[in-house]
N, C-alpha and C positions, 0 to 999 in steps of 0.2 A: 504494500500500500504506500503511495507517495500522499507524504503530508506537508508537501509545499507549496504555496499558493503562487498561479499564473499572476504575472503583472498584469494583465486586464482585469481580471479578478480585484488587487488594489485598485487601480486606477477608476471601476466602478463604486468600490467604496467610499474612496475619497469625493468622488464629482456628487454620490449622493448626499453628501454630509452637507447641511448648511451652516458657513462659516459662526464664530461663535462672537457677539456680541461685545469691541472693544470695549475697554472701561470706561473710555474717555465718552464718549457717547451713551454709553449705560448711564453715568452722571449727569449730562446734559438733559436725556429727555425726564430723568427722576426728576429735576429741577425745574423743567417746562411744567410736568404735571403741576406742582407745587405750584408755582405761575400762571397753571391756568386756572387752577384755584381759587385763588386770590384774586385773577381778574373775571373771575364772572362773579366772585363776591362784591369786588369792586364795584362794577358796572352796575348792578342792582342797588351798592350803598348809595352811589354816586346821583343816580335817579332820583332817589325816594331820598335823600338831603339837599339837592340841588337850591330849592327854593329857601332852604333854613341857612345854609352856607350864605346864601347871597342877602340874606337880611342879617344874619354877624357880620357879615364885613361892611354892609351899610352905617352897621351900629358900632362899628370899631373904628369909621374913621371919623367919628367926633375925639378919638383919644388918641388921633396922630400926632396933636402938636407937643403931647407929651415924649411920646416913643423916639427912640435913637434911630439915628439917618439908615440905617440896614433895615430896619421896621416897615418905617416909612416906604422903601422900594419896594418890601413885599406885598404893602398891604395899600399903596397908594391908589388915584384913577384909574393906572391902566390894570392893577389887579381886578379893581370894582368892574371895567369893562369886560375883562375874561370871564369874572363871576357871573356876569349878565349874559354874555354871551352861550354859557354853560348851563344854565339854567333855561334860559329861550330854546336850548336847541337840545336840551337832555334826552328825548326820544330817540332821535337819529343816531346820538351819539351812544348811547347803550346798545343802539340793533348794531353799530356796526363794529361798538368793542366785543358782543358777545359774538358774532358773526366770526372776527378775526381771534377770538380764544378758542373759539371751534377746529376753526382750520388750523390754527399752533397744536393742539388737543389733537387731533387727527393728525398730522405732519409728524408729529413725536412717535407715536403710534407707528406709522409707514416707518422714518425712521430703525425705528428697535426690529423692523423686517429689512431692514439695510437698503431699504429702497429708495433712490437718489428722486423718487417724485414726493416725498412725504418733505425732504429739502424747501423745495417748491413750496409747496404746499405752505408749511410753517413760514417760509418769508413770506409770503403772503398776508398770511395771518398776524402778522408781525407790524407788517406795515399800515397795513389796512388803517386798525384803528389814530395810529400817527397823522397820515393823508384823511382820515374823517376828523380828524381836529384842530388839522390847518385851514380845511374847509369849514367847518363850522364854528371855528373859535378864532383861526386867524393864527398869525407868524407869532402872535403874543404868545403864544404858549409854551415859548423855549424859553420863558425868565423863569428868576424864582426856585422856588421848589418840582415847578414842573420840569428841569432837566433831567430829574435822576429817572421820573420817567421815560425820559430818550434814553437815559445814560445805559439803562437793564439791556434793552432790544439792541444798541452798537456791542457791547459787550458779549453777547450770545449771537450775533451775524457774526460775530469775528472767531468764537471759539465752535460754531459750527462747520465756518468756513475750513477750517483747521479738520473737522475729523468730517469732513465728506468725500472723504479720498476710500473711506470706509465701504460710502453707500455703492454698494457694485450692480442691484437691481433693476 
């Protein structure tokens, strides 16, 4: 009895095997889930406070002339005008942040099957909500505390761009 295996024999076992999950990517979409989390919690606080947000900061800028000049830029007219602008427009703006958590949500998912259209997929979802709130809120939206918003989405295009050498699908 011969007990050693023909090289097509390997050669079929290996092509059936589906490769095994980098790390680095294993992290990234556990992190997205988490992300998308958060932003369809988001999206929903963001709605259903919209209107209360924009009467505190009505009612905070009687106590500007108190506040230190850093205050002041956060919370001056043109925050007031974001706030308004956010509040006017919070339906659109929640369909198309929960819209674009979906596609991240589903892209991750593709993703973790190494498939280079889940990539897609997730920029998409990534941007989406970005370009729905320059349209509806305007360039204002890059002051303040709304950077670190941009700051999450550059940070994860750049550390996805990095393991999509992965997605072979």
């Amino acid at each position: 009895m011969n007990n050693t295996n023909s090289t097509s024999d390997v050669l079929e076992f290996a092509q059936g095997q589906k490769p095994a999950l980098p790390s680095g990517l294993n992290i990234l979409t556990i992190l997205t889930f988490i992300g998308c989390g958060l932003g369809f919690i988001g999206a929903f606080w963001t709605y259903f406070n919209a209107e209360k947000s924009y009467k505190d900061l009505v009612d905070a800028q009687s106590k500007l002339t108190e506040a230190p000049a850093w205050a002041k830029n956060m919370m001056g007219p043109d925050m007031l005008e974001l706030s308004r602008k956010s509040m006017e427009n919070k339906t659109p703006i929640m369909l198309l942040t929960i819209v674009g958590v979906s596609l991240c949500l589903y892209g991750a998912l593709e993703m973790r099957k190494l498939k280079k259209q889940g990539f897609i997929l997730w920029l998409v979802g990534e941007l989406l909500p970005v370009v729905g709130g320059i349209l509806f809120i305007g360039a204002g939206m890059f002051k303040g505390f709304a950077l670190i918003g941009i700051a999450f989405p550059v940070i994860f295009i750049i550390l996805y761009l990095m393991q999509k050498k992965h997605l072979i699908y």
